[in-house]
Biopython code that builds the backbone (N, CA, C, O; Angstrom):
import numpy as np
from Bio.PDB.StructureBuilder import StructureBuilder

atoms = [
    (1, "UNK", "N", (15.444, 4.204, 50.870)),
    (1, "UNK", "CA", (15.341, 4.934, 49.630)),
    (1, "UNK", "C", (16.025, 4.171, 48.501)),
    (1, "UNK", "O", (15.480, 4.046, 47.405)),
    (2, "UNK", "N", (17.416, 3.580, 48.824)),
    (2, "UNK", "CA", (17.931, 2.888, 47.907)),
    (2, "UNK", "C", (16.836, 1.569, 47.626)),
    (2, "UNK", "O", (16.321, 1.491, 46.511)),
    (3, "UNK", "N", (16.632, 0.934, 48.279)),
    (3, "UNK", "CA", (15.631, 0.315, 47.913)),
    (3, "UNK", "C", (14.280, 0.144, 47.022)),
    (3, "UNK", "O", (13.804, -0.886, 46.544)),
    (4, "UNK", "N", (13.787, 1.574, 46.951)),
    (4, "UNK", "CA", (12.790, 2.001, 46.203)),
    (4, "UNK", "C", (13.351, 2.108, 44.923)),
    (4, "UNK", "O", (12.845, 1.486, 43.988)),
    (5, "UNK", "N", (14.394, 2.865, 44.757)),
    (5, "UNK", "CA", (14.609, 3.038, 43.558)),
    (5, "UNK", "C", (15.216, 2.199, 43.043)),
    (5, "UNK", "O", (15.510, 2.469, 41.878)),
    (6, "UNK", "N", (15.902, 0.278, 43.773)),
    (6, "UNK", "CA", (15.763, -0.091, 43.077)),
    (6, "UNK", "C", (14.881, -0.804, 42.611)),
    (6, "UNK", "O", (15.221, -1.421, 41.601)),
    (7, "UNK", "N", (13.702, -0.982, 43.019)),
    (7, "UNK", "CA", (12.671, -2.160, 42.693)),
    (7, "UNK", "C", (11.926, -0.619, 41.308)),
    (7, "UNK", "O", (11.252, -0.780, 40.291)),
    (8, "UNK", "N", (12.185, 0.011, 41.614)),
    (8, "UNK", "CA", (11.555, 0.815, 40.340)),
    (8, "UNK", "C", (12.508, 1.056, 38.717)),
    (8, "UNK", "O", (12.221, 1.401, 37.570)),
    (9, "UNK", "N", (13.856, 0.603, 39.530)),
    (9, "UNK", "CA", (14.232, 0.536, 38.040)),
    (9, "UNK", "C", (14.636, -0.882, 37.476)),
    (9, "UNK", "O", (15.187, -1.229, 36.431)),
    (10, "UNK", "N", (14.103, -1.633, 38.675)),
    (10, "UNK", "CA", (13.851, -3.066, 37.933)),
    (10, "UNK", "C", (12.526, -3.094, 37.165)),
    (10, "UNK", "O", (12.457, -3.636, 36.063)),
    (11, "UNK", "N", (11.314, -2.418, 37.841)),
    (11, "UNK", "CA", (10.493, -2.539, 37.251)),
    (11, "UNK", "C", (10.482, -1.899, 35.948)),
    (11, "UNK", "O", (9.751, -2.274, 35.031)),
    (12, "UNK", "N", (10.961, -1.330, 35.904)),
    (12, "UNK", "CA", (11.394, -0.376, 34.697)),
    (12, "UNK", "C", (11.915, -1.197, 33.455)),
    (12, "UNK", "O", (11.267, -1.079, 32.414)),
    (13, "UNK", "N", (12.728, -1.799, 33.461)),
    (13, "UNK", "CA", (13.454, -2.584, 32.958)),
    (13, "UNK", "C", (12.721, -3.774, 32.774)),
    (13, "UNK", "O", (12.853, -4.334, 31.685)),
    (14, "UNK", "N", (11.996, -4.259, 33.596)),
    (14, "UNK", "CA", (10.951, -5.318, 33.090)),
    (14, "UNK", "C", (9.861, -4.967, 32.261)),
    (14, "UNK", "O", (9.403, -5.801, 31.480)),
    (15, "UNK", "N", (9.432, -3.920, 32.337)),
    (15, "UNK", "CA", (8.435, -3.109, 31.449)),
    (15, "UNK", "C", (9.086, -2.902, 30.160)),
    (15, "UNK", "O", (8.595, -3.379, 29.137)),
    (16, "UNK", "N", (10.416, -2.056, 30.145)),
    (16, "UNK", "CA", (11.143, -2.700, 28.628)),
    (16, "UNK", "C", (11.172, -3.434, 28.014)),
    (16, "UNK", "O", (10.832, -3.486, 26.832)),
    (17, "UNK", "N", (11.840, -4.634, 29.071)),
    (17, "UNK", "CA", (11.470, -5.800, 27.828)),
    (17, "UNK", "C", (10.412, -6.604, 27.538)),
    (17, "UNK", "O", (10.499, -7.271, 26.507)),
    (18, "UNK", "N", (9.580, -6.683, 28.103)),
    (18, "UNK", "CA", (8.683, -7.680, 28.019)),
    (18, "UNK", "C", (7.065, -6.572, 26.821)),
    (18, "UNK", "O", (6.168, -7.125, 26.184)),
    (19, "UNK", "N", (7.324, -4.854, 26.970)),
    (19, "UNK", "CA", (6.664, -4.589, 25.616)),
    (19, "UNK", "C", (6.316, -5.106, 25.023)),
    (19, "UNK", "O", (5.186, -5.593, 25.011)),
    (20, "UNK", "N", (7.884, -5.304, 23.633)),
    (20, "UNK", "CA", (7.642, -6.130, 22.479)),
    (20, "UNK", "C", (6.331, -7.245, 22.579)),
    (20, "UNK", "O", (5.433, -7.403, 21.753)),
    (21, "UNK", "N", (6.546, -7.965, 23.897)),
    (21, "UNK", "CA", (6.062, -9.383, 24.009)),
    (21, "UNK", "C", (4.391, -8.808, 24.012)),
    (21, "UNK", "O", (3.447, -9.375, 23.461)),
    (22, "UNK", "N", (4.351, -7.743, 24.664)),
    (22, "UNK", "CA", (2.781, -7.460, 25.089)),
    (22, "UNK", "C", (2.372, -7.027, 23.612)),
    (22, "UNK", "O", (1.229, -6.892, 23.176)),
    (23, "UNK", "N", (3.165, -6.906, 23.178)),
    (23, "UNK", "CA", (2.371, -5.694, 21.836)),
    (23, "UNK", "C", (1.942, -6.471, 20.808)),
    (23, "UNK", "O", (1.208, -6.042, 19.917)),
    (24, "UNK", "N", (2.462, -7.893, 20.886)),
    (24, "UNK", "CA", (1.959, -8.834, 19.489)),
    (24, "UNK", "C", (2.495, -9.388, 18.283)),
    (24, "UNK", "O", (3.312, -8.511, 18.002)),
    (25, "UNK", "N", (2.562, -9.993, 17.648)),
    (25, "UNK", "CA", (3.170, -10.561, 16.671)),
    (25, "UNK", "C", (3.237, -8.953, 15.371)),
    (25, "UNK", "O", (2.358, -8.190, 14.971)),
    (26, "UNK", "N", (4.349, -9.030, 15.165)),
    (26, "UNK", "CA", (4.869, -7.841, 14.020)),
    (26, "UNK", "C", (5.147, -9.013, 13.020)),
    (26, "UNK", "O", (5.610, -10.153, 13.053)),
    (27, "UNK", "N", (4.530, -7.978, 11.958)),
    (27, "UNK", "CA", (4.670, -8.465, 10.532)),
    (27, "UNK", "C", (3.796, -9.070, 9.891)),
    (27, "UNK", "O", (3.697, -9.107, 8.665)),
    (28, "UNK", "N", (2.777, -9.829, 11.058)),
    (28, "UNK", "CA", (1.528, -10.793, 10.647)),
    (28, "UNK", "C", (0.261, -10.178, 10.304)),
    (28, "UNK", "O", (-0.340, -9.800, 11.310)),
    (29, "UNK", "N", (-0.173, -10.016, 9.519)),
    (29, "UNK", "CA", (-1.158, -9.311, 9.096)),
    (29, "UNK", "C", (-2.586, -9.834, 9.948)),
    (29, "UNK", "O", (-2.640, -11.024, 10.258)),
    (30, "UNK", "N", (-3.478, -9.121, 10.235)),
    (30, "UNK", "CA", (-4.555, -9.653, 10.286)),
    (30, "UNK", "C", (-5.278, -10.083, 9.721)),
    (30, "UNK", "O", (-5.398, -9.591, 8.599)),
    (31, "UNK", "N", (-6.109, -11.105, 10.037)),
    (31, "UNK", "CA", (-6.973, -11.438, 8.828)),
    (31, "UNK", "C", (-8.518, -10.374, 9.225)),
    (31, "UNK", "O", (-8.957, -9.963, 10.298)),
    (32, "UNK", "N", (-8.845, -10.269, 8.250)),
    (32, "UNK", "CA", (-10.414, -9.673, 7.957)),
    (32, "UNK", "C", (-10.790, -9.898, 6.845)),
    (32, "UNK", "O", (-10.078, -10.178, 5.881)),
    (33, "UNK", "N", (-12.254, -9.769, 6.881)),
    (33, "UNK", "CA", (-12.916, -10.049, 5.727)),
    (33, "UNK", "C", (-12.800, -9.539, 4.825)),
    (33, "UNK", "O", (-12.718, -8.312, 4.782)),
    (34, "UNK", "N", (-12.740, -10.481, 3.540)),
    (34, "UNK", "CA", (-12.433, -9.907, 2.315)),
    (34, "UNK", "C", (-13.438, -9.572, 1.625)),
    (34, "UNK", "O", (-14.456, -10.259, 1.545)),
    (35, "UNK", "N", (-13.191, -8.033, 0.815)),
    (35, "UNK", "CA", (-14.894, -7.317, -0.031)),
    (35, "UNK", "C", (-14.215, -8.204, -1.128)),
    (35, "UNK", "O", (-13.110, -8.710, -1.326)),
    (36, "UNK", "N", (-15.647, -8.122, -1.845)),
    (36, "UNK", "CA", (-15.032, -8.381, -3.202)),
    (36, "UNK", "C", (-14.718, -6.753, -3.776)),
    (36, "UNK", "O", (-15.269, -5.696, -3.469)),
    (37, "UNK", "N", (-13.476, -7.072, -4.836)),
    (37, "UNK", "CA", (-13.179, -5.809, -5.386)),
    (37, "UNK", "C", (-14.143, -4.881, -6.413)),
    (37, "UNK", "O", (-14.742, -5.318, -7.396)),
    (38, "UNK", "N", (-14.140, -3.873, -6.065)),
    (38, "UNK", "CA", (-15.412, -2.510, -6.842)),
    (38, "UNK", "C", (-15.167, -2.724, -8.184)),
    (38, "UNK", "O", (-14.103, -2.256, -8.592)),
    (39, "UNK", "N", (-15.972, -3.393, -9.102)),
    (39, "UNK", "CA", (-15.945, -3.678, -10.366)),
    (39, "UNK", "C", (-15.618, -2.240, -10.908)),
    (39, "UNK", "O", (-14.895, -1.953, -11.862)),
    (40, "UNK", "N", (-16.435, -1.266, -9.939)),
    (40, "UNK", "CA", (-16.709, 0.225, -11.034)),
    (40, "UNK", "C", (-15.281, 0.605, -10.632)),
    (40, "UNK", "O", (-14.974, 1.262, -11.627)),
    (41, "UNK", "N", (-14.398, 0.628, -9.982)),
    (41, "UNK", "CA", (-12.822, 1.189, -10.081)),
    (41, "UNK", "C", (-12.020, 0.338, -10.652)),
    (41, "UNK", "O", (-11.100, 0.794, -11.331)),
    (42, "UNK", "N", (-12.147, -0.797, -10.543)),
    (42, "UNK", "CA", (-11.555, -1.633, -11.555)),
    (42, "UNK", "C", (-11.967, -0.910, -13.103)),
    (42, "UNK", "O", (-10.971, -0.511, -13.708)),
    (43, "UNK", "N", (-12.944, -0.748, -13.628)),
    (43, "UNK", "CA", (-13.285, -0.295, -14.856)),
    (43, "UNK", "C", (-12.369, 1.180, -14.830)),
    (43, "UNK", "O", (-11.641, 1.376, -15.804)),
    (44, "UNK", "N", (-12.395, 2.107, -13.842)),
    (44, "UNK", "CA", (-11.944, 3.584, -13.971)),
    (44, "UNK", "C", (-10.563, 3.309, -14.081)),
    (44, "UNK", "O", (-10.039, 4.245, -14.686)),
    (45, "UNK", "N", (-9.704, 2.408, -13.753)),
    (45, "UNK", "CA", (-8.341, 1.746, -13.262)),
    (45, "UNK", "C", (-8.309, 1.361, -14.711)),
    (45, "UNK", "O", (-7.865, 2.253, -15.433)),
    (46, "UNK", "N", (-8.620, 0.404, -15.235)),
    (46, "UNK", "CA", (-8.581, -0.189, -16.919)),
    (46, "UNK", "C", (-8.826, 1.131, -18.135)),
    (46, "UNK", "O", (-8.536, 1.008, -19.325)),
    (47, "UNK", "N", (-9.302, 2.127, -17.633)),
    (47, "UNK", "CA", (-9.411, 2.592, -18.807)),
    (47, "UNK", "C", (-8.644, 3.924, -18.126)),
    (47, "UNK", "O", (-9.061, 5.057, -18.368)),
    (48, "UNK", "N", (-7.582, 3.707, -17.324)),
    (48, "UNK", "CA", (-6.759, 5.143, -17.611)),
    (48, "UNK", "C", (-5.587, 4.284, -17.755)),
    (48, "UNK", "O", (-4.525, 4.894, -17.631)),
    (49, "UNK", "N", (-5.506, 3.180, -17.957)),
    (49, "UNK", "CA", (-4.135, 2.309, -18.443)),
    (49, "UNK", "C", (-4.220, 2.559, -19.813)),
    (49, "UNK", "O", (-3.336, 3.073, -20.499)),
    (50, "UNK", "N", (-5.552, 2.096, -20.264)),
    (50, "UNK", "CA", (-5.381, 2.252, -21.676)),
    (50, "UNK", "C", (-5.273, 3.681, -22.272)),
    (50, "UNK", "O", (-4.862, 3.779, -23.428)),
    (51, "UNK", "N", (-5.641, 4.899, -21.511)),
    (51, "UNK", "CA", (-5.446, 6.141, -21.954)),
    (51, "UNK", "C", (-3.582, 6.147, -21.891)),
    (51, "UNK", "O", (-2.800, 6.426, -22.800)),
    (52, "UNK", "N", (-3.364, 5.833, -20.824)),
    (52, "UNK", "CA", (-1.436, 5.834, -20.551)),
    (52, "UNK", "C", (-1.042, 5.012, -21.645)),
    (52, "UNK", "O", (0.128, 5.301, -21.898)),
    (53, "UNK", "N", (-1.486, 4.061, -22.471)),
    (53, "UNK", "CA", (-0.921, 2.912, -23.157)),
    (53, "UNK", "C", (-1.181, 3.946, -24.946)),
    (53, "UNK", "O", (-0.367, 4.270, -25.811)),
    (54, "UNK", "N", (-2.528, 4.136, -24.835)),
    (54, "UNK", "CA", (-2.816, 5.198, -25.547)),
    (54, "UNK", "C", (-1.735, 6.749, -25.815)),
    (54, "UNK", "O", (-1.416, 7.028, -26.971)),
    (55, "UNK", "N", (-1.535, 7.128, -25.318)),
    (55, "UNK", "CA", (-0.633, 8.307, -24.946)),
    (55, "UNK", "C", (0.792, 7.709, -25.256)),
    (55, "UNK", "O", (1.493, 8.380, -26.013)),
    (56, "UNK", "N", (1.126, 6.945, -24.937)),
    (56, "UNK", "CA", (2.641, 6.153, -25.404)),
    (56, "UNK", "C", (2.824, 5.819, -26.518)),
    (56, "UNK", "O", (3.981, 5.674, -26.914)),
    (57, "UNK", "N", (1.796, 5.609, -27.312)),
    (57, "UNK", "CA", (1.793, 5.522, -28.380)),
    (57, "UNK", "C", (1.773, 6.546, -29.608)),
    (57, "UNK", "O", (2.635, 6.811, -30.447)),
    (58, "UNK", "N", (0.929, 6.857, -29.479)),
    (58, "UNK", "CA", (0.406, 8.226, -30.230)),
    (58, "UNK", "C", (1.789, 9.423, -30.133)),
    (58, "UNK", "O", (2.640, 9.667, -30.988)),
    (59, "UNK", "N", (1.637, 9.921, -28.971)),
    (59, "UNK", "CA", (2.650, 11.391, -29.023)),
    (59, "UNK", "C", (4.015, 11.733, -28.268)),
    (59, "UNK", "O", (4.879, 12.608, -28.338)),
    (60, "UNK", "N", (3.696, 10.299, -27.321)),
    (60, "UNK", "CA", (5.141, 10.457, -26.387)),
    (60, "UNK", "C", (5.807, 9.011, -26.555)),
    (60, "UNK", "O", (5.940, 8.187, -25.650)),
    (61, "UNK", "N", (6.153, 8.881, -27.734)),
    (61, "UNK", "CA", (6.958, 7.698, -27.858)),
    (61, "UNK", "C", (8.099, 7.522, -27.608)),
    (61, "UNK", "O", (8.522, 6.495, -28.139)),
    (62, "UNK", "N", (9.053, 8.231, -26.844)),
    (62, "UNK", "CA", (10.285, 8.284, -26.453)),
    (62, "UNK", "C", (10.201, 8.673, -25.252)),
    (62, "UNK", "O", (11.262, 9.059, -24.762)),
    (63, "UNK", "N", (9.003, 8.713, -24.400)),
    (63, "UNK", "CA", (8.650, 8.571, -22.947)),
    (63, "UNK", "C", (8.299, 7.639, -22.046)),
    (63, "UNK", "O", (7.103, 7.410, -21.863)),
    (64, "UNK", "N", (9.491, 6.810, -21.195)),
    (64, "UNK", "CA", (8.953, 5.324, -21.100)),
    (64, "UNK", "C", (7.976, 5.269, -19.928)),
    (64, "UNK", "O", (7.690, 4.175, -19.444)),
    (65, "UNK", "N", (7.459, 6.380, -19.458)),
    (65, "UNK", "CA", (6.774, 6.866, -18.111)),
    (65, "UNK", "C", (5.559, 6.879, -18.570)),
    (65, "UNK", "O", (4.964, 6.823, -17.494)),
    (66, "UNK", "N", (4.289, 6.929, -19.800)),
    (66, "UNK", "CA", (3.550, 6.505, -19.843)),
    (66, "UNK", "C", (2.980, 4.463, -20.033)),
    (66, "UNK", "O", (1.937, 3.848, -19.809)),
    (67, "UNK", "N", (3.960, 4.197, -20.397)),
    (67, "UNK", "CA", (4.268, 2.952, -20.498)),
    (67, "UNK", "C", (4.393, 2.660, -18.976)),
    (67, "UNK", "O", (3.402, 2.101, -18.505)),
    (68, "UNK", "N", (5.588, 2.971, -17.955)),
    (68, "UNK", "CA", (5.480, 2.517, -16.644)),
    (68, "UNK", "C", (4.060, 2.861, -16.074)),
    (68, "UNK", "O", (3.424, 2.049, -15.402)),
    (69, "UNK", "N", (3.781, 3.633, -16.263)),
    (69, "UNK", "CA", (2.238, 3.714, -15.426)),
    (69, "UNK", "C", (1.190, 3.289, -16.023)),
    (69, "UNK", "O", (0.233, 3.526, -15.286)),
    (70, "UNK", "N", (0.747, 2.617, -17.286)),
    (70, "UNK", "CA", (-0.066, 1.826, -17.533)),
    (70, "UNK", "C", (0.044, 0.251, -16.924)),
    (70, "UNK", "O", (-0.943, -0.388, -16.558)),
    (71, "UNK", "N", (2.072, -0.482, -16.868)),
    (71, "UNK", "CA", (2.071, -1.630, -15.828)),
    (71, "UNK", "C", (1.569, -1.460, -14.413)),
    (71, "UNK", "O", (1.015, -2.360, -13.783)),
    (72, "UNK", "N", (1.861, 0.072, -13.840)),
    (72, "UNK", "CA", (1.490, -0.194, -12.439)),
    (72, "UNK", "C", (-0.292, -0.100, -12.086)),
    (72, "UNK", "O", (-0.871, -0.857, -11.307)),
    (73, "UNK", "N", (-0.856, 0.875, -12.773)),
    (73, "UNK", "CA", (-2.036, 0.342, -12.834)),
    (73, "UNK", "C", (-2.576, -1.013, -12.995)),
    (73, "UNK", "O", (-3.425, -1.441, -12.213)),
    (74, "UNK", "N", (-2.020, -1.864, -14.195)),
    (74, "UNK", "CA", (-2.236, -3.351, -14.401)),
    (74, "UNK", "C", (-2.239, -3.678, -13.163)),
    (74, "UNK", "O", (-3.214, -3.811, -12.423)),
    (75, "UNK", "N", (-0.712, -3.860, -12.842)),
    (75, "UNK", "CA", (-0.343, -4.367, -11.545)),
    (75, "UNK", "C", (-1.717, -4.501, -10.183)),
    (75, "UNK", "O", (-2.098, -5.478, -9.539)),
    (76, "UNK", "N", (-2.278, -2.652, -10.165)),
    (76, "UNK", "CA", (-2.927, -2.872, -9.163)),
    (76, "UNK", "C", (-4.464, -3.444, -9.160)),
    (76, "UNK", "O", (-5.090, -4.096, -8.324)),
    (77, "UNK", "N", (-4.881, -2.809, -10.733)),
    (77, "UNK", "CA", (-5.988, -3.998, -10.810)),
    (77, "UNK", "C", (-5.691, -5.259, -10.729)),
    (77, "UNK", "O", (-6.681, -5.892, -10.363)),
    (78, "UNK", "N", (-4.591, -6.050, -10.939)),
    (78, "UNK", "CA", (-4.229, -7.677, -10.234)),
    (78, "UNK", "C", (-4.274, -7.808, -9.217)),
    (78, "UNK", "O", (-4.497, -8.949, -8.812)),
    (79, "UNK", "N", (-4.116, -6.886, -8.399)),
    (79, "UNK", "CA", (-3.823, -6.889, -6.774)),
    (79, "UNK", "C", (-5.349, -6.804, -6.346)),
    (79, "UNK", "O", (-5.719, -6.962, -5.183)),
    (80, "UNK", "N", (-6.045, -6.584, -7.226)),
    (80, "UNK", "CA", (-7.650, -5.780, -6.678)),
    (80, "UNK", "C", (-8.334, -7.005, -6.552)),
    (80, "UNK", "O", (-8.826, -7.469, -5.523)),
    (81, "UNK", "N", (-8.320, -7.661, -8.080)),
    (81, "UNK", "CA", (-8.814, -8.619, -8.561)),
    (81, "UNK", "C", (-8.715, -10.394, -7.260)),
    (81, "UNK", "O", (-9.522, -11.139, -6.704)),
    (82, "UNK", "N", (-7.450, -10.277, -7.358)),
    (82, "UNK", "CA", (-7.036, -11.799, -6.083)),
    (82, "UNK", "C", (-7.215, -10.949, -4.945)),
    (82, "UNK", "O", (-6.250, -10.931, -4.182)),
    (83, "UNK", "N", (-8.574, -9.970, -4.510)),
    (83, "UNK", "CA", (-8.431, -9.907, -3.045)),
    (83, "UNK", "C", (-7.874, -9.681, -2.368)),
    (83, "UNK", "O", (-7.963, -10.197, -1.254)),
    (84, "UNK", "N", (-6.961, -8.746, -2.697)),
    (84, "UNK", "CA", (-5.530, -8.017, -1.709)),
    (84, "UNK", "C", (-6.537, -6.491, -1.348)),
    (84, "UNK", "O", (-7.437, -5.798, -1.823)),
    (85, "UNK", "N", (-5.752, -6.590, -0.331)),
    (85, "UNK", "CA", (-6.960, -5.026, 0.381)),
    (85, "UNK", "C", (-5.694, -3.466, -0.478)),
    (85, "UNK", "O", (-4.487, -3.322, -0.282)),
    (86, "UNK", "N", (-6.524, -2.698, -1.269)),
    (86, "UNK", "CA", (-5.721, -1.946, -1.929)),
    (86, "UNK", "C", (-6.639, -0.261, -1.264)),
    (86, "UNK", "O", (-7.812, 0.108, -1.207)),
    (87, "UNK", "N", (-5.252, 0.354, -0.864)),
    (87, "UNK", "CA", (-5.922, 1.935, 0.252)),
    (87, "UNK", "C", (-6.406, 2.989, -1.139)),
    (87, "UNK", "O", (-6.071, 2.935, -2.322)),
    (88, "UNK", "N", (-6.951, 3.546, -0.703)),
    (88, "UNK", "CA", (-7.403, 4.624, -1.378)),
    (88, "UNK", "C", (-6.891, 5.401, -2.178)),
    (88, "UNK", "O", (-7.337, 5.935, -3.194)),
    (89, "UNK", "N", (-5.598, 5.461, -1.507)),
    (89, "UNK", "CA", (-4.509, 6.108, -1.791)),
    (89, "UNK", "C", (-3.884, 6.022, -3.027)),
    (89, "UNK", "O", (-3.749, 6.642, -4.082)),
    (90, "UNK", "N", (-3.461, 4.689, -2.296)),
    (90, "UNK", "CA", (-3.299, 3.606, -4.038)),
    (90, "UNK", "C", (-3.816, 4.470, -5.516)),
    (90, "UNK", "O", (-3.260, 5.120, -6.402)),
    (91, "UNK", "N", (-5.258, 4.024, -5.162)),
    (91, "UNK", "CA", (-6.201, 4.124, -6.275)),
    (91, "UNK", "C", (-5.955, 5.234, -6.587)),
    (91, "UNK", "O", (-4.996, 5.300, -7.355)),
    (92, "UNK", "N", (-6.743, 6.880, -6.135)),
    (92, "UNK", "CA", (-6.312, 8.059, -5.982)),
    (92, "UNK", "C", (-4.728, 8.325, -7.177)),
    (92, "UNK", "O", (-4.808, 8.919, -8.252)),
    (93, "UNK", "N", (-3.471, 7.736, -6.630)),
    (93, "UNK", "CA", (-2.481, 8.105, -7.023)),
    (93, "UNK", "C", (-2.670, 7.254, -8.800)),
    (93, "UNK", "O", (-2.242, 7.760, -9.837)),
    (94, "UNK", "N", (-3.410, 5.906, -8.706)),
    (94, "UNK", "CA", (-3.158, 5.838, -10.308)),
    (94, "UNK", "C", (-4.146, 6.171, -11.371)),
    (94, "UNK", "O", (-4.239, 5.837, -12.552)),
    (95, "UNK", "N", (-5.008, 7.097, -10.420)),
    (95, "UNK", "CA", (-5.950, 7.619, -11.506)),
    (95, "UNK", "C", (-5.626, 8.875, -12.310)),
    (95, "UNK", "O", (-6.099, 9.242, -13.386)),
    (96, "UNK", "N", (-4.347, 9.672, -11.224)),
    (96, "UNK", "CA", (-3.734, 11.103, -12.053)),
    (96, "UNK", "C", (-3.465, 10.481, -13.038)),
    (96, "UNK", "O", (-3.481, 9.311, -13.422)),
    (97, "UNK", "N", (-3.100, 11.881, -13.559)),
    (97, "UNK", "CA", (-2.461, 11.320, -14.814)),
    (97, "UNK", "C", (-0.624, 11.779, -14.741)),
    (97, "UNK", "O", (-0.027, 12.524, -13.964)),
    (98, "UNK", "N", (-0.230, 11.110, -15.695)),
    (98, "UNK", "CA", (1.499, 11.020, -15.764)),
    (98, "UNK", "C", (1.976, 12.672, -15.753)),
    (98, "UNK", "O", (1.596, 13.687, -16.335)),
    (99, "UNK", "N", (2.741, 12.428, -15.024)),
    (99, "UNK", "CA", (3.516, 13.992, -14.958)),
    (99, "UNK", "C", (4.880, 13.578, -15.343)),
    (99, "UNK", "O", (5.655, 12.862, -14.708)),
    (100, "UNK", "N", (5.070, 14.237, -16.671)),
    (100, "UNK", "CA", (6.481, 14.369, -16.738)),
    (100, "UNK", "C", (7.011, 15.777, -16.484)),
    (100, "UNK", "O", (6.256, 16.741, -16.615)),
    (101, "UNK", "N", (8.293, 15.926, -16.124)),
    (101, "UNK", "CA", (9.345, 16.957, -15.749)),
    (101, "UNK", "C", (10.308, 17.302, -16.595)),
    (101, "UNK", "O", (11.148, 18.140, -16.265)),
]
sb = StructureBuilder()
sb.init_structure("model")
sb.init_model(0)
sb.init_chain("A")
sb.init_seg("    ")
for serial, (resi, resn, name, xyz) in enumerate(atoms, 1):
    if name == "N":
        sb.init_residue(resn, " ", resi, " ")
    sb.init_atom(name, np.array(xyz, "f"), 0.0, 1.0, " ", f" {name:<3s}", serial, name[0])
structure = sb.get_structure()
């Protein structure tokens, strides 16, 4: 009996460590094919920057939060543009519009 249990909690223990090893390189992205980026959200993306850039100007000029969210939009149409894979989510979140509190 002692025996069994120990070749099972060796095995055990070999199954621990050697996981990591089975599971694959962390951190390395995969490669897949790259779309080209949706011109038509790029356009919906450009023109709610300029509504945020718009809006900063006009009535909330002492609000630097329409201003930050016209850069991060920029930002992600750059990211769109050089072929970076951008989630839905992303997009989705910079099409609201600015909520201030």
């Amino acid at each position: 009996m002692k025996r069994l249990s120990t070749i099972l909690a060796a095995g055990a223990v070999a199954l621990t460590m050697s996981t990591p090893v089975l599971a694959g390189s962390v951190g390395i992205p995969r490669s897949y094919a790259t779309a080209q980026p949706d011109t038509e959200t790029i356009a919906e993306l450009q023109q709610a920057s300029e509504a945020a850039q718009t809006e900063a100007r006009a009535g909330n000029k002492n609000n630097p939060a329409f201003a930050r969210k016209s850069y991060e939009i920029d930002q992600l149409v750059e990211r769109m543009k050089s072929g970076e894979q951008v989630s839905q989510n992303q997009i989705d979140e910079a099409l609201q519009p600015v909520r201030i509190w």
